[in-house]
TORLO-861480 format. One line per field, with one value per residue (C-alpha): residue number from 0; residue in three letters; x, y, z. Coordinates in Angstrom, 3 decimals, m for minus. Layout:
! residues N
num = [NUM|...] $
residuo = [Ala|...] $
east = [X|...] $
north = [Y|...] $
up = [Z|...] $
END
This chain:
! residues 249
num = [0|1|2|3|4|5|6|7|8|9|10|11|12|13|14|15|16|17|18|19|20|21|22|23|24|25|26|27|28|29|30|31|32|33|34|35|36|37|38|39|40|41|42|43|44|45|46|47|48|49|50|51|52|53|54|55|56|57|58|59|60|61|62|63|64|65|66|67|68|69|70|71|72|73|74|75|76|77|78|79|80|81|82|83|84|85|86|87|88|89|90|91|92|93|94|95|96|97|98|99|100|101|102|103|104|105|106|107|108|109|110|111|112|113|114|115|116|117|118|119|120|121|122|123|124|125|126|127|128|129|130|131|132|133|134|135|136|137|138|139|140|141|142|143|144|145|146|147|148|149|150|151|152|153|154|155|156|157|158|159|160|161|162|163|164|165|166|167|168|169|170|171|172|173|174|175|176|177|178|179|180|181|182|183|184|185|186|187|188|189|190|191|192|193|194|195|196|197|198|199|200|201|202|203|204|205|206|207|208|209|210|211|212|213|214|215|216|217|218|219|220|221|222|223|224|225|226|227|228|229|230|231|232|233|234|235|236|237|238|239|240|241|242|243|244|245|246|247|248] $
residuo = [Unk|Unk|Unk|Unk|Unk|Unk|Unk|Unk|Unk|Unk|Unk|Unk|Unk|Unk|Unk|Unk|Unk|Unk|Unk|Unk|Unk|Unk|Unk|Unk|Unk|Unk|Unk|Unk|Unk|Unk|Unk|Unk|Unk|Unk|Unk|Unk|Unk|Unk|Unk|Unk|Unk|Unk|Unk|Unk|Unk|Unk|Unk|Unk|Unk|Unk|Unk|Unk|Unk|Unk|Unk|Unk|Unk|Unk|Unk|Unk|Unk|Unk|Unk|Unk|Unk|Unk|Unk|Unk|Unk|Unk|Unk|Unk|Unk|Unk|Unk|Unk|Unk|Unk|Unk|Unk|Unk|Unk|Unk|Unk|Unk|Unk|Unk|Unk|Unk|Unk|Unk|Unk|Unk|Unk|Unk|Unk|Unk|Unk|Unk|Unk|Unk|Unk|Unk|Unk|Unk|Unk|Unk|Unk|Unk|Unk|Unk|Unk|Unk|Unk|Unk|Unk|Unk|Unk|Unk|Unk|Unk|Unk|Unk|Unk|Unk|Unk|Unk|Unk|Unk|Unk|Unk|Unk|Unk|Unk|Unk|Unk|Unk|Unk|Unk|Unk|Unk|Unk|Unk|Unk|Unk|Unk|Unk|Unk|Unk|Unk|Unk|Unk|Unk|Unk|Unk|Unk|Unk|Unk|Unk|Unk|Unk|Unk|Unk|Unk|Unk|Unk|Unk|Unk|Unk|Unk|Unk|Unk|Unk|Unk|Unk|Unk|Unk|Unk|Unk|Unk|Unk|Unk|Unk|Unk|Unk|Unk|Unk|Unk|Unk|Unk|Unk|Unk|Unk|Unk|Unk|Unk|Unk|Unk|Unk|Unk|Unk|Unk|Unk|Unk|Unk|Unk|Unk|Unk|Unk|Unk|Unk|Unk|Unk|Unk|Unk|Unk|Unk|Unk|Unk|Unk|Unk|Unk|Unk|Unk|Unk|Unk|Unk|Unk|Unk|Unk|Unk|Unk|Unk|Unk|Unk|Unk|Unk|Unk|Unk|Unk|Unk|Unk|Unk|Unk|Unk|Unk|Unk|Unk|Unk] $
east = [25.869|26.543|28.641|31.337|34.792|37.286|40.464|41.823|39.922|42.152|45.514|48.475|48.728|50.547|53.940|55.862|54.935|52.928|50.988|50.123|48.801|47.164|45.539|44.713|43.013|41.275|39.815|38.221|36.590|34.457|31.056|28.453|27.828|24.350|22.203|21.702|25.682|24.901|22.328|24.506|27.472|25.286|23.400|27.008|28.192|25.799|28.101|28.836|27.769|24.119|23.730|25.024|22.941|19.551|20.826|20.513|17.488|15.846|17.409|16.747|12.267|12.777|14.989|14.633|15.105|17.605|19.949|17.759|14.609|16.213|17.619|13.548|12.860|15.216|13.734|10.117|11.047|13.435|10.155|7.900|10.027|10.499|6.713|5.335|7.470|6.633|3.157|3.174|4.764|2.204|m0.731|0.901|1.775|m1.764|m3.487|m3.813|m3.276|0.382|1.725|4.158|6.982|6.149|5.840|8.854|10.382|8.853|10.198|13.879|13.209|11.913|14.323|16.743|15.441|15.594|19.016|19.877|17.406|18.359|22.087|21.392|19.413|22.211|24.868|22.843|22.229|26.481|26.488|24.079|26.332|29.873|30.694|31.440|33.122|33.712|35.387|33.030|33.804|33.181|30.020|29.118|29.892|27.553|24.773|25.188|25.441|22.302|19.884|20.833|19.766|21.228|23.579|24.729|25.408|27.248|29.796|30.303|30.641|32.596|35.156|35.549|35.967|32.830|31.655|27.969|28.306|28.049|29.500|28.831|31.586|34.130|33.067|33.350|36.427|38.971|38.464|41.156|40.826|42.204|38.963|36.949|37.257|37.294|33.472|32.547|33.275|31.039|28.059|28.093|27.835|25.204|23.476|23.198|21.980|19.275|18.384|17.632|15.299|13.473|13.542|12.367|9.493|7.862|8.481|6.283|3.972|3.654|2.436|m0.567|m3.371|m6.744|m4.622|m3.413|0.219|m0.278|m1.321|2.467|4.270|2.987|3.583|6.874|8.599|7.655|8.736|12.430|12.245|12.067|14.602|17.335|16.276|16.464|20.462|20.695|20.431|22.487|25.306|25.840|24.263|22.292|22.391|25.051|23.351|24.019|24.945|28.791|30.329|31.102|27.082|26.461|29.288] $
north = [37.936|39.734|36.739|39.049|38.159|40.521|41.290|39.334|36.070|36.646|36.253|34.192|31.010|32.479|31.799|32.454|31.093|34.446|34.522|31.044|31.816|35.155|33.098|30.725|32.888|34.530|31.311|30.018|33.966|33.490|35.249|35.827|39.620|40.619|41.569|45.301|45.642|43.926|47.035|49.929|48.702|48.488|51.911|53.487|53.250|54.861|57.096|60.763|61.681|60.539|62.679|65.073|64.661|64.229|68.273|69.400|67.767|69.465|72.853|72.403|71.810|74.624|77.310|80.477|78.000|79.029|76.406|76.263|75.490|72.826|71.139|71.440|69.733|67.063|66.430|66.218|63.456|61.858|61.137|60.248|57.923|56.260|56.625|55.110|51.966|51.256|51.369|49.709|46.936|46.900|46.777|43.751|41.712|42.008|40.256|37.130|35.045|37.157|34.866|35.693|34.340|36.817|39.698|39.290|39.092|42.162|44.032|43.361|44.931|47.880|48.116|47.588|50.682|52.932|52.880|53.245|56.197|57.444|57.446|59.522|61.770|62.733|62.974|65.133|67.493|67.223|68.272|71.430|72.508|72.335|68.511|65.318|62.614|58.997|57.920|54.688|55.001|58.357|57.782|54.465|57.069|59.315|57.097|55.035|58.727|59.695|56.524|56.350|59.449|61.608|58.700|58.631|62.622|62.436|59.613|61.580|64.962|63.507|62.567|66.044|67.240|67.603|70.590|70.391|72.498|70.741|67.625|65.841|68.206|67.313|63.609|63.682|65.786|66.735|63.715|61.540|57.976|56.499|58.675|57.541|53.672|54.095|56.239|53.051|50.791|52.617|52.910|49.789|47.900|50.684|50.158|46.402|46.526|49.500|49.765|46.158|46.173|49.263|47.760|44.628|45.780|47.633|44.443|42.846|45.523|45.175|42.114|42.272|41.658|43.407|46.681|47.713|46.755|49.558|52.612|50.872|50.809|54.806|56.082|54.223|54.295|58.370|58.246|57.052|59.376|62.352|61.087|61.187|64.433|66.078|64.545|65.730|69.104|68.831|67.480|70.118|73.096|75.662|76.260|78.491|81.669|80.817|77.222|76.268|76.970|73.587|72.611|75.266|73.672] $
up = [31.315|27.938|26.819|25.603|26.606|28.607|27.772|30.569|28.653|25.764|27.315|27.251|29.964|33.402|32.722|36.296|40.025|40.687|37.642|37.805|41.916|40.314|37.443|40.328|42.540|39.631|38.007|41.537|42.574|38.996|39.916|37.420|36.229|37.435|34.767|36.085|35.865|32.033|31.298|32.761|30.940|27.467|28.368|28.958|25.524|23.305|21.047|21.962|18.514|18.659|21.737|19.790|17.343|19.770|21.591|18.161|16.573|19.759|19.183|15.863|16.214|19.429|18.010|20.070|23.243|25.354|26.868|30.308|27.837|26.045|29.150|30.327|27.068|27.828|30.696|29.550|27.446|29.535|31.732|29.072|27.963|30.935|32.062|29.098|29.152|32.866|32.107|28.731|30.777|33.330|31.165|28.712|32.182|33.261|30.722|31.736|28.273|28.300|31.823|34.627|33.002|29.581|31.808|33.663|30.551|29.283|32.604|32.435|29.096|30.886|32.877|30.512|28.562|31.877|32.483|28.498|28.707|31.716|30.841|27.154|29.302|31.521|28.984|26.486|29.825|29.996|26.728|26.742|29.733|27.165|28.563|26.546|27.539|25.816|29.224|29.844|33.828|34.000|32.301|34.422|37.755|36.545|35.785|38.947|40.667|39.067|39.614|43.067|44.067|46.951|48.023|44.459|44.925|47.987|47.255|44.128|46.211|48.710|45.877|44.769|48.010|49.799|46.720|45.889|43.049|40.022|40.626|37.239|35.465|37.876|37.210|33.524|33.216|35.594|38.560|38.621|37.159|40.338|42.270|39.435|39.990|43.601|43.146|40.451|43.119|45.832|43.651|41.863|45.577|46.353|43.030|42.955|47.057|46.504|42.344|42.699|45.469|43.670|40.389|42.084|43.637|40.659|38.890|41.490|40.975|37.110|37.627|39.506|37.254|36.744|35.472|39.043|37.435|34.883|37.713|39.486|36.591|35.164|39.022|39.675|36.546|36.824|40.237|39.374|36.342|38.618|40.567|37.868|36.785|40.272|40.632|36.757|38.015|41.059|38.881|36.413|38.229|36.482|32.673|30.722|29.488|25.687|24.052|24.037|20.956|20.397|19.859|17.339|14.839] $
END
């Protein structure tokens, strides 16, 4: 739990005989948020301008890259990113003097830092291809979409219509918000039943000592790396021959 309250935490007592059943009903169904569903929320948010800001830094060390190179780029560090921590986590949780209960804390970090990595990653892709969006459910769709591989894809391309072809622009700008909360509902049931039994198991992993933890957390964090990046590239489809005007402002 983020400790943050809701909106619906801030209002006024239930005044009539349905909103006191409603506010009834409500108070009784209390279930925790999962700490996964706490890291995609946080990882969702990171501003539109620093991804902005990231495209163009990139552009700026790689200028004669065309907008395919760049999104290459991307994706080199994208896994990097995520390969190192994995197996920075690993080797820390094998020492013994470090403990179990320091390296599991040390792995919800790491896991922590995937999704926040893996959701820049796929929204400065978005934005090589000409798409932004601030929408926070749009952006939670396309992460969940992206983690979860081809069953992410196709609950996402069954929204749209069944239409393979670049699903993630659909997502982030023309898809109803009705579709989109229905698609956030499918994945997030998905993505706490299958992200947390992957997630789980490297955990398990990281912590077997003698440095086996590191060779599980380097090959599975790398693993699920490749695995966004391979739904990146379903979702938005090849890359525009030049940069969007937009980017070059």
């Amino acid at each position: 739990m983020t400790g943050a309250l809701e909106p619906r935490d801030l209002a006024g007592p239930a005044t009539g005989p349905a909103d006191v059943a409603t506010e009834a009903s409500r108070w009784v169904a209390y279930r925790p948020a999962s700490m996964l569903d706490a890291f995609v929320d946080k990882a969702v948010t990171v501003p539109s301008s620093t991804i902005r800001k990231h495209v163009a830094a990139v552009r700026a060390r790689n200028p004669e890259a065309t907008p395919e190179q760049v999104v290459r780029i991307l994706e080199k560090e994208y896994l990097r990113v995520v390969t190192a921590t994995a197996g920075a986590v690993g080797v820390v949780a094998a020492v013994p003097a470090v403990g179990t209960g320091t390296g599991i804390a040390l792995t919800s970090a790491d896991i922590a830092t995937f999704f926040a990595s893996s959701a820049a990653f796929s929204l400065a892709v978005a934005e090589v291809h000409g798409v932004a969006s601030d929408d926070v459910p749009r952006r939670r769709a396309l992460l969940l979409a992206s983690v979860l591989g081809a069953k992410g894809a196709r609950d996402v391309e069954s929204a749209v219509g069944g239409s393979t072809t670049a699903w993630g622009k659909v997502l982030l700008t023309t898809m109803p918000q009705g579709t989109v909360r229905k698609v956030n509902k499918a994945l997030t049931s998905a993505f706490l039943r299958r992200q947390l039994a992957k997630q789980g198991s490297l955990a398990v992993g990281r912590l077997v000592p003698f440095g086996v933890g590191a060779v599980v957390g380097l090959v599975g964090g790398r693993a699920l790396g490749h695995g966004v990046v391979a739904q990146c590239r379903r979702a938005f489809g090849v890359p525009p021959a030049a940069f969007p005007v937009a980017l070059d402002r």
